[in-house]
C-alpha positions as CSV (number, residue, x, y, z in Angstrom):
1,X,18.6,38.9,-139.5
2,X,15.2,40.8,-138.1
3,X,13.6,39.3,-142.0
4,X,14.6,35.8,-140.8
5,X,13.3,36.1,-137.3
6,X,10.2,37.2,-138.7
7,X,9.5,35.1,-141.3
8,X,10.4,32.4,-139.0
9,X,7.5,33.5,-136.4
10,X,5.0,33.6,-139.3
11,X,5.7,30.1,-140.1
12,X,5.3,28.9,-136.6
13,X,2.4,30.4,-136.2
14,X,0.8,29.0,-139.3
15,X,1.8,26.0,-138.4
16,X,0.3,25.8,-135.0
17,X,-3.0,27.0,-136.3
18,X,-2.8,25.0,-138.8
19,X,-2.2,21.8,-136.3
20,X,-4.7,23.6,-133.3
21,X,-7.9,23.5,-135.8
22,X,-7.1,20.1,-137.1
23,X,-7.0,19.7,-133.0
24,X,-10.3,20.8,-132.5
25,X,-11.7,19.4,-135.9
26,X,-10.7,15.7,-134.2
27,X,-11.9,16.4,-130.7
28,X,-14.7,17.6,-131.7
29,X,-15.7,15.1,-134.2
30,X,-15.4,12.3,-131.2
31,X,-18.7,12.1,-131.0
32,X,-19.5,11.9,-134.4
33,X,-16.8,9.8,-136.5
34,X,-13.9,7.1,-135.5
35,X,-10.4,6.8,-135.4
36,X,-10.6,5.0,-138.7
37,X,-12.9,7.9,-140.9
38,X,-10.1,10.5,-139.1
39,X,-7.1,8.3,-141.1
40,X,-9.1,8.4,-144.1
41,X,-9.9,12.1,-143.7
42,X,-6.1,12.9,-143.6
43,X,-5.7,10.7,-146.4
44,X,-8.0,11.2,-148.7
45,X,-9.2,7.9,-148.8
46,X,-12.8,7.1,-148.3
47,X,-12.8,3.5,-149.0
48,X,-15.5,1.1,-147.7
49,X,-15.6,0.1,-143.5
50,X,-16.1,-4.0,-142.8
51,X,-18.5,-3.5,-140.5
52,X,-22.6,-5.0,-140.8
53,X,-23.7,-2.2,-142.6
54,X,-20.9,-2.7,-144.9
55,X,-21.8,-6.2,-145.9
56,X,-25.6,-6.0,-145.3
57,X,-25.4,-2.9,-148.4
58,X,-23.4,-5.2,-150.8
59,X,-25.7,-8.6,-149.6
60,X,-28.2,-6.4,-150.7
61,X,-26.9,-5.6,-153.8
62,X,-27.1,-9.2,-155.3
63,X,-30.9,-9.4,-155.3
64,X,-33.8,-6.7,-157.0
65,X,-37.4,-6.3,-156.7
66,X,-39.2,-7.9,-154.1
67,X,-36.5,-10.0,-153.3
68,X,-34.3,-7.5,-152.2
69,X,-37.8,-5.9,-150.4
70,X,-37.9,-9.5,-148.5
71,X,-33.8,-9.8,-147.7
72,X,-34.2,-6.2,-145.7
73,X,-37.7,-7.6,-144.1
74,X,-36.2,-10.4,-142.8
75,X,-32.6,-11.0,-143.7
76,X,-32.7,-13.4,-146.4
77,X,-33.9,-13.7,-149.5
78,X,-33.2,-16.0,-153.2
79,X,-33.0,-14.6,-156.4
80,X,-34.1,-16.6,-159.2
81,X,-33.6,-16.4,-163.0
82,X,-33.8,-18.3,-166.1
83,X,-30.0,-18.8,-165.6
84,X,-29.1,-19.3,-161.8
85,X,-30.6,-19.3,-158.3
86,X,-28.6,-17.1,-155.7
87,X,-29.4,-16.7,-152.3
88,X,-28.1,-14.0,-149.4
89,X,-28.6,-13.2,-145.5
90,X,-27.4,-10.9,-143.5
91,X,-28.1,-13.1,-140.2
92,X,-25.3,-15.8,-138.8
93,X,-25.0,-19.0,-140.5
94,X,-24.0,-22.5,-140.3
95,X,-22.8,-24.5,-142.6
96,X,-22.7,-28.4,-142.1
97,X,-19.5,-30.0,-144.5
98,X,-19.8,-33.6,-142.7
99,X,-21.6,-35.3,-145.4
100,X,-21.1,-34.7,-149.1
101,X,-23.9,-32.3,-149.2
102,X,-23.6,-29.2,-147.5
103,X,-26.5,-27.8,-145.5
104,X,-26.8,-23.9,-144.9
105,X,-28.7,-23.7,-141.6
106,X,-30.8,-19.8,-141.5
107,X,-32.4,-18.7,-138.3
108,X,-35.9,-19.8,-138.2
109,X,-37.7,-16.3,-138.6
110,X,-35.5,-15.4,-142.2
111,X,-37.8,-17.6,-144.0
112,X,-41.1,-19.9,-144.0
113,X,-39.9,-21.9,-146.8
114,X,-38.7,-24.7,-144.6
115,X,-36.0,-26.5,-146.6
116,X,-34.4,-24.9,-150.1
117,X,-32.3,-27.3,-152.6
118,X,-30.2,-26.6,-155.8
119,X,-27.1,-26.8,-157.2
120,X,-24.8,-23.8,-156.4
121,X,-23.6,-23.8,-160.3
122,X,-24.2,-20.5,-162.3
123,X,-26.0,-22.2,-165.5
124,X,-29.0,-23.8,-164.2
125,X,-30.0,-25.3,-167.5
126,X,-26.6,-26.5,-168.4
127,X,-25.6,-27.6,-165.0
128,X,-22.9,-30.7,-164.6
129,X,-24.2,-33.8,-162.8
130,X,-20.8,-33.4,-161.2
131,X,-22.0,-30.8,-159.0
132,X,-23.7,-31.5,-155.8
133,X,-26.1,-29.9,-154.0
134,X,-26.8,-27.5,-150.9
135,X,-29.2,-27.3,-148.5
136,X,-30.4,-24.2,-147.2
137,X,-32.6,-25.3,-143.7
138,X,-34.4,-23.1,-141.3
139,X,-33.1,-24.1,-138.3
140,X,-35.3,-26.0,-135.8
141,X,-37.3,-27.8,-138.9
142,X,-35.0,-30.6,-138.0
143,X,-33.4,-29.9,-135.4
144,X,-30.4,-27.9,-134.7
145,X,-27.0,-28.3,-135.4
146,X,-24.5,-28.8,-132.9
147,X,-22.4,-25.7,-131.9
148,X,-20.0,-23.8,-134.2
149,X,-16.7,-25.6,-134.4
150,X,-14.8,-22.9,-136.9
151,X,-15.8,-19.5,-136.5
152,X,-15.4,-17.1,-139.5
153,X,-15.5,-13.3,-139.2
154,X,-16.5,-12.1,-142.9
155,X,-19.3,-13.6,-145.0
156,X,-19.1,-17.0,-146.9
157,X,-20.1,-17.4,-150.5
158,X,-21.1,-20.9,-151.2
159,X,-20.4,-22.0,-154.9
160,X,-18.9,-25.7,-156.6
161,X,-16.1,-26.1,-158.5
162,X,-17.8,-29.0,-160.6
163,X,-17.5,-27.9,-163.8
164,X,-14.0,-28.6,-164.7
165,X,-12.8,-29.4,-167.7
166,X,-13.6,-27.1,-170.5
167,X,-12.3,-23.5,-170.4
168,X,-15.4,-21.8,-172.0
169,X,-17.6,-23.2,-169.1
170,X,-14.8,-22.9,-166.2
171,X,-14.8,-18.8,-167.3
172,X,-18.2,-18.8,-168.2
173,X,-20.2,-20.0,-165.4
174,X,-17.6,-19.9,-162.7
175,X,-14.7,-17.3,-162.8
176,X,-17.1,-14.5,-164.7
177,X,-19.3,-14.9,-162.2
178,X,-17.2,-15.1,-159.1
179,X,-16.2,-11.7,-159.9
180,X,-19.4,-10.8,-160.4
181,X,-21.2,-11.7,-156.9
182,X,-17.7,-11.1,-154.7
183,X,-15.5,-8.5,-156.1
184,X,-17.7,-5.5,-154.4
185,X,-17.0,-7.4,-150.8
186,X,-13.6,-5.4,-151.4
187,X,-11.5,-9.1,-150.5
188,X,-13.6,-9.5,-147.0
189,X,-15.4,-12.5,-148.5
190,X,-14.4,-16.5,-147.6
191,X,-14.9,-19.2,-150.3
192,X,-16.6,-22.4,-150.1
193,X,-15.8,-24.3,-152.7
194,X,-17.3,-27.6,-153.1
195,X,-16.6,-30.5,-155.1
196,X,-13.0,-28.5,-155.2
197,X,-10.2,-30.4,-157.1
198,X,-6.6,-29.7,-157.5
199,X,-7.0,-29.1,-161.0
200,X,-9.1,-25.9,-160.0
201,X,-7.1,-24.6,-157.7
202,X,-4.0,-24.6,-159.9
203,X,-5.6,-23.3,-163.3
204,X,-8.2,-20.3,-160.9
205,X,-6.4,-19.9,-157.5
206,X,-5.0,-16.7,-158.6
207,X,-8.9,-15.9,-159.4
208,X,-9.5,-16.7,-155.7
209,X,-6.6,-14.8,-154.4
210,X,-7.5,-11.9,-155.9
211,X,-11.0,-11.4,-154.5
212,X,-10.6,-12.7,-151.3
213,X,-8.0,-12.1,-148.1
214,X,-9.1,-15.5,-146.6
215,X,-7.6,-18.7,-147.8
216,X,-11.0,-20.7,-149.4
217,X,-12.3,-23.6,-147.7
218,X,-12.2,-27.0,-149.3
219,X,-15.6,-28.7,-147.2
220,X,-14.5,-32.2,-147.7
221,X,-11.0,-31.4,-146.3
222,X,-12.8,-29.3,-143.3
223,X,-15.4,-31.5,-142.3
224,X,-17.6,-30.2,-139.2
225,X,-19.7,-26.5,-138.6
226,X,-18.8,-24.1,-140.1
227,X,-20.2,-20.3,-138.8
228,X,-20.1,-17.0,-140.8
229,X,-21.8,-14.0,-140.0
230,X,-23.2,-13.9,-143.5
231,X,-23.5,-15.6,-146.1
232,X,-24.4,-16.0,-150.4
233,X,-24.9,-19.3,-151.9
234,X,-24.8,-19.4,-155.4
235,X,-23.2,-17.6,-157.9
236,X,-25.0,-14.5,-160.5
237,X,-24.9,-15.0,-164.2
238,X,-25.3,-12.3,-166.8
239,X,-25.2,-14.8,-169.8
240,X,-22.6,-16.2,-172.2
241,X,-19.1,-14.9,-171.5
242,X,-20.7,-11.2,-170.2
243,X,-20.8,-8.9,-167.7
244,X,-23.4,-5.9,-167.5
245,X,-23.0,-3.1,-165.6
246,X,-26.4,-2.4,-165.6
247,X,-27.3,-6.1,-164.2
248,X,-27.1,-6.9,-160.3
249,X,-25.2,-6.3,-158.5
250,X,-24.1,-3.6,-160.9
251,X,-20.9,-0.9,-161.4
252,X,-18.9,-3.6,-162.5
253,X,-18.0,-3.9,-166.6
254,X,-15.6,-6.1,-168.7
255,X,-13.6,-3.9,-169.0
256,X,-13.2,-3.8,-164.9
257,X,-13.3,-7.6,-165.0
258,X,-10.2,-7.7,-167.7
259,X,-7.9,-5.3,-165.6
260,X,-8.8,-7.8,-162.6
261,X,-7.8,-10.4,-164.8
262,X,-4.1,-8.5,-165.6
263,X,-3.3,-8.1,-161.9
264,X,-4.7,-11.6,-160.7
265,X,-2.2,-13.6,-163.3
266,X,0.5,-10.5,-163.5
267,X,0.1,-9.8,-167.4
268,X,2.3,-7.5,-168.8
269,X,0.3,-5.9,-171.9
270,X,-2.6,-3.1,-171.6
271,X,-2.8,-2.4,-175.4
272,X,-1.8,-4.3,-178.5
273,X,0.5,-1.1,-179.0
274,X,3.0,-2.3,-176.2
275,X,3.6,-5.2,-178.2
276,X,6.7,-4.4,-180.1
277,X,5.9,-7.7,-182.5
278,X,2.8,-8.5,-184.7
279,X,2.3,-11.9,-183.2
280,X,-0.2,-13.9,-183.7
281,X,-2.3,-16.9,-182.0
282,X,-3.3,-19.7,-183.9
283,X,-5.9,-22.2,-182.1
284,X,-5.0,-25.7,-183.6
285,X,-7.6,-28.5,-182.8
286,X,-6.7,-32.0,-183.5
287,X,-10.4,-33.7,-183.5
288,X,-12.8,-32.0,-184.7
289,X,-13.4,-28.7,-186.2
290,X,-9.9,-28.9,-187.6
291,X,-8.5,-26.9,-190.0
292,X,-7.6,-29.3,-193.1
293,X,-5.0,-27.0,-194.7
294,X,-3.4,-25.2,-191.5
295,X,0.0,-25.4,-192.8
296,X,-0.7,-23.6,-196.0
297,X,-2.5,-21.4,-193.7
298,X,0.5,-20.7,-191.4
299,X,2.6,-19.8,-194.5
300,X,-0.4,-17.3,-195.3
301,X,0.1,-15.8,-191.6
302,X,3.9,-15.2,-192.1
303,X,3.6,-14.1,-195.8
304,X,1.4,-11.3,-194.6
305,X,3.7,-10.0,-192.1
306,X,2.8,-11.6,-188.8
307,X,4.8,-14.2,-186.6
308,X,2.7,-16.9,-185.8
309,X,2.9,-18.8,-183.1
310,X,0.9,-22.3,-183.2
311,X,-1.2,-23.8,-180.1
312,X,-2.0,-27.0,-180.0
313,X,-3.5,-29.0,-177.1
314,X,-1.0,-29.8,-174.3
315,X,-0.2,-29.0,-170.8
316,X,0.6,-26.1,-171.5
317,X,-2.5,-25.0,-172.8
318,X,-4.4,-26.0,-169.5
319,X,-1.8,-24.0,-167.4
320,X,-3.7,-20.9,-167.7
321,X,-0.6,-19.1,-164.9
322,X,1.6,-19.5,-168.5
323,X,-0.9,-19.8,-171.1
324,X,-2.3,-16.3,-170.4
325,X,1.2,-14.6,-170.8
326,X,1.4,-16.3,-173.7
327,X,-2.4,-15.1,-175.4
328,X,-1.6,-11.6,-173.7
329,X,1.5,-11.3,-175.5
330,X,-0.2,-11.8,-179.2
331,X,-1.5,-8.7,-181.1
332,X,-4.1,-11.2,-183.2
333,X,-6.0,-14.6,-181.8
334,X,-6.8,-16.7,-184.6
335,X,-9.4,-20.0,-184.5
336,X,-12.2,-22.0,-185.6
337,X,-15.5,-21.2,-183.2
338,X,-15.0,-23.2,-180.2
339,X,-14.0,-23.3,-176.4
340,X,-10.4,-22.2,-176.8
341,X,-11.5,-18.7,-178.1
342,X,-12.1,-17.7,-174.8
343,X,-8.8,-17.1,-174.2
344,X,-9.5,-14.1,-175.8
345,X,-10.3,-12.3,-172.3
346,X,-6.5,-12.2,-172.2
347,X,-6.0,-10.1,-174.9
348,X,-4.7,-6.7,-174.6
349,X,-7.2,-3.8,-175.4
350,X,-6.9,-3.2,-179.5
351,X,-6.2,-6.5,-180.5
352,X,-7.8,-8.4,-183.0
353,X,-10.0,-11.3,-182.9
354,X,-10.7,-13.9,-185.9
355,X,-13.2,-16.2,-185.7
356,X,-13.7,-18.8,-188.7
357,X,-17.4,-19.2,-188.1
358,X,-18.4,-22.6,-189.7
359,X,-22.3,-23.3,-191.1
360,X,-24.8,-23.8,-189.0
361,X,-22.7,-21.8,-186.4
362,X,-23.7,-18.1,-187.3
363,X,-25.3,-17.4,-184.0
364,X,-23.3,-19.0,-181.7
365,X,-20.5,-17.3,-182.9
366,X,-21.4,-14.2,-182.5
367,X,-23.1,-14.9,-179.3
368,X,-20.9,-16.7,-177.5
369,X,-17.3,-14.9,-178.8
370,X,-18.4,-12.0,-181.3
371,X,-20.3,-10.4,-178.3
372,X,-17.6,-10.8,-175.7
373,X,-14.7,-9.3,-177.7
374,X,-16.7,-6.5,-178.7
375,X,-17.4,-5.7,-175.2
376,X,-14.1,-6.1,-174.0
377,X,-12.1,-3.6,-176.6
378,X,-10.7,-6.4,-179.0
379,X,-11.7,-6.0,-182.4
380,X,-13.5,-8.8,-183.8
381,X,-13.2,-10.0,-186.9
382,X,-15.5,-12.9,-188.9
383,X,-14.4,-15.5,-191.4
384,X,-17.8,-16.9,-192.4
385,X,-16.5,-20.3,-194.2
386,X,-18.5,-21.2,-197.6
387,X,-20.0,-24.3,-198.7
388,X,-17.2,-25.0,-200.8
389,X,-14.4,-25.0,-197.8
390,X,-16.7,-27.1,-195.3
391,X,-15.7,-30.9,-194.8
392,X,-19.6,-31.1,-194.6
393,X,-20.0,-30.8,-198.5
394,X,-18.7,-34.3,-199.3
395,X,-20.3,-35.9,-196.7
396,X,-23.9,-34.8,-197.3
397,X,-23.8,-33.5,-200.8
398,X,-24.7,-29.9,-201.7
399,X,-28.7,-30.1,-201.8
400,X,-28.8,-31.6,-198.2
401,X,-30.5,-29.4,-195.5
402,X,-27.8,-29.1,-193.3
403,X,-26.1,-27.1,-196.6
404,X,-29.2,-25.5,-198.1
405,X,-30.7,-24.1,-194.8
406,X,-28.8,-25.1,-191.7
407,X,-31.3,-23.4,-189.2
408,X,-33.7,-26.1,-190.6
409,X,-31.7,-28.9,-188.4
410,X,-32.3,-27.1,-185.6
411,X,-36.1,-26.2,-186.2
412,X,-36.4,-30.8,-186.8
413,X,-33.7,-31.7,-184.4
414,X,-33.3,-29.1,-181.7
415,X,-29.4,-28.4,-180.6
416,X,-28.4,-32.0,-180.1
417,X,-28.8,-32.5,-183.5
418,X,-27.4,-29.3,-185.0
419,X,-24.3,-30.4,-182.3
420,X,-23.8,-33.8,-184.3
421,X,-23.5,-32.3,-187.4
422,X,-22.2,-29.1,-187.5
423,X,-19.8,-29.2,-184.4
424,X,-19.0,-32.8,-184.3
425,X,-18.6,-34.0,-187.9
426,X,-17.4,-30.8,-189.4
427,X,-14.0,-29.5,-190.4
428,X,-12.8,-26.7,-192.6
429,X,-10.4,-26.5,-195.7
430,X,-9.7,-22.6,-195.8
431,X,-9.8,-20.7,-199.0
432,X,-6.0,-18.8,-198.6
433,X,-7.3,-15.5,-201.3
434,X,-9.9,-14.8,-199.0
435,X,-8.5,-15.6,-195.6
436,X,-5.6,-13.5,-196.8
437,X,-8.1,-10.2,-197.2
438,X,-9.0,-11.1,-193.2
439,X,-5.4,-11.3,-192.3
440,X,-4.6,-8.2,-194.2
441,X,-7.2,-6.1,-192.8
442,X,-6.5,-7.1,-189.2
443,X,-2.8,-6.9,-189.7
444,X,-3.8,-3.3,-190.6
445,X,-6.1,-2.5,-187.1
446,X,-3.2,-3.7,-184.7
447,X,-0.5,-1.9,-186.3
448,X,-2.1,1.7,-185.8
């Protein structure tokens, strides 16, 4: 009975030292830290605070050089590239959604520029005339608008939704970088999304939701002044379906970007080796760029040992909520070089990747789909078509240029012209013995 007692009083004790120094530890510190920093001390969390400094750091982050030299100078600053134009400030804005354009009003002292226009689209050079654009105006150059009617307590990021329609661009110069320029705002971020469609909303909502707490603001449906403490108009591109690390704002890779991409539309495969059968994807196209013989090539598919499941264009296909499950699902994605391959960034790490790269189309494959699957853990694999099994052979004969040395047609007629023949004229009659070999060997990498 005396053991028990004893032990007993030793535990107490140690427990109310134990409690007394974390006591004094947190009365002490008073003067020093907050109630939140004490939470996070107890739970071991250390995770970012919303306050200015929070969001002036990550403004910061989005611009380099003397850019980011002029944005903590003055609060504001634009980043320009051969690919986008982005601009941040850390001081309250404005934003005026009464008319179709949207003006950004800056106080007068963050810069001497007067009056900055462009189009909040990430591909400057390849920018739809679909998208409108923004105004960023010192305010008092003419005159000032008239007092906040919405106030907003996190930073806006201006951007437009006007380049619907085909999913390499959508991903490519809108959801890429979205992640990009907002994920590091930890969710405390509001969107501005103009010329917004339903469209959008349905097929990249889920993008939204998942890097932003704050339902996004369609400025043709909220029509009046807008005020944010904070704002980035724009959008940063890395290049064609990428994401560097290294690049501004940095810490973020594809890899990062991908497992974003598994919460945001609930995918259930990490690896191709949670996948209990070897599907496979096949991309049919109906126009161009078609596949002559795709029946004998399904047969191929199965014969080899893989169950292949056929996509052509439909509904379904623009319902990425579904149509992601359904890519994420398939050890191997099969198709002729074109916008449906980027469905590839819903693959599961270890999958396999085959493009049929047609002539004339050597670089763009590799730089628009080879690149991004290599980056992202699929394996890629190339199916460089020959003469022989391009629909281009009996239309131009076998000494033409376009046949003898494609890169000549782009050299005489720039990409326009390369575009009319090799993309738009061109389809491919597969040569089963060596696609086979390709299906093999791929067949082999996912079953590991």
């Amino acid at each position: 009975m005396k053991i028990v007692y004893g032990s007993s009083v030793i535990v107490y004790l140690l427990i109310f030292f134990s409690v007394l120094c974390v006591g004094v530890d947190f009365i002490w510190s008073q003067s020093i830290i907050s109630f939140d920093p004490w939470v996070e001390y107890f739970s071991g969390e250390s995770g970012g605070r919303f306050d200015e400094n929070f969001f002036k750091y990550h403004l910061g982050r989005l611009v380099r050089g003397e850019d980011k030299k002029r944005f903590e100078e003055v609060g504001f600053a634009c980043h320009r590239d051969y690919f986008s134009i982005l601009c941040v400030t850390d001081r309250p804005v404005m934003i005026d959604t009464r008319k179709k354009n949207m003006t950004v009003y800056v106080s007068s002292d963050e810069f001497s520029d007067g009056e900055i226009v462009f189009r909040p689209y990430a591909r400057r050079y390849d920018e739809p005339t679909s998208v409108t654009p923004v105004r960023i105006v010192r305010r008092g150059r003419d005159g000032n608008p008239p007092e906040c009617q919405f106030n907003h307590s996190v930073p806006a990021v201006v951007f437009s939704a006007g380049g619907m329609g085909n999913i390499f661009h959508e991903v490519n110069e809108m959801v890429i970088p979205l992640f990009i320029t907002a994920k590091q705002f930890q969710s405390q971020v509001q969107f501005v999304v103009g010329d917004q469609n339903r469209k959008f909303m349905f097929k990249f909502g889920k993008v939204l939701g998942g890097l932003s707490d704050y339902e996004a603001i369609d400025p043709s449906e909220k029509q009046g002044i807008l005020c944010f403490p904070s704002a980035v108009v724009g959008l940063k591109y890395h290049g064609n379906l990428a994401l560097n690390s290294s690049d501004i704002p940095g810490g973020y890779s594809m890899t990062d970007f991908r497992r974003f991409l598994r919460r945001a539309y609930d995918l259930k495969f990490d690896h191709v080796s949670q996948i209990r059968k070897p599907r496979l994807a096949l991309l049919s196209r109906t126009t161009t760029r078609r596949i002559l013989n795709e029946e004998e090539v399904i047969s191929e598919i199965r014969q080899v040992g893989f169950e292949p499941v056929v996509i052509r264009r439909s509904k379904n296909v623009s319902d990425v909520n579904d149509f992601s499950k359904l890519i994420n699902s398939c050890k191997v994605l099969v198709g002729v070089h074109g916008a449906g391959l980027t469905n590839e960034i819903f693959l599961p790490d270890g999958a396999a990747m085959i493009q049929l790269e047609l002539l004339g189309m050597e670089w763009g494959s590799n730089a628009y789909y080879g690149d991004t699957a290599r980056a992202m853990h699929v394996i890629y694999l190339k199916y460089k078509i020959q003469r022989e099994e391009s629909s281009l052979l009996k239309l131009y004969g076998r000494d033409h240029p376009a046949m003898v040395h494609p890169d000549s047609v782009y050299e005489l007629g720039g990409y326009p012209a390369a575009r009319a023949i090799f993309l738009d004229q061109q389809n491919v009659r597969v040569n089963l013995t060596r696609f086979r070999a390709t299906l093999v060997e791929a067949l082999s990498i996912v079953s590991n």
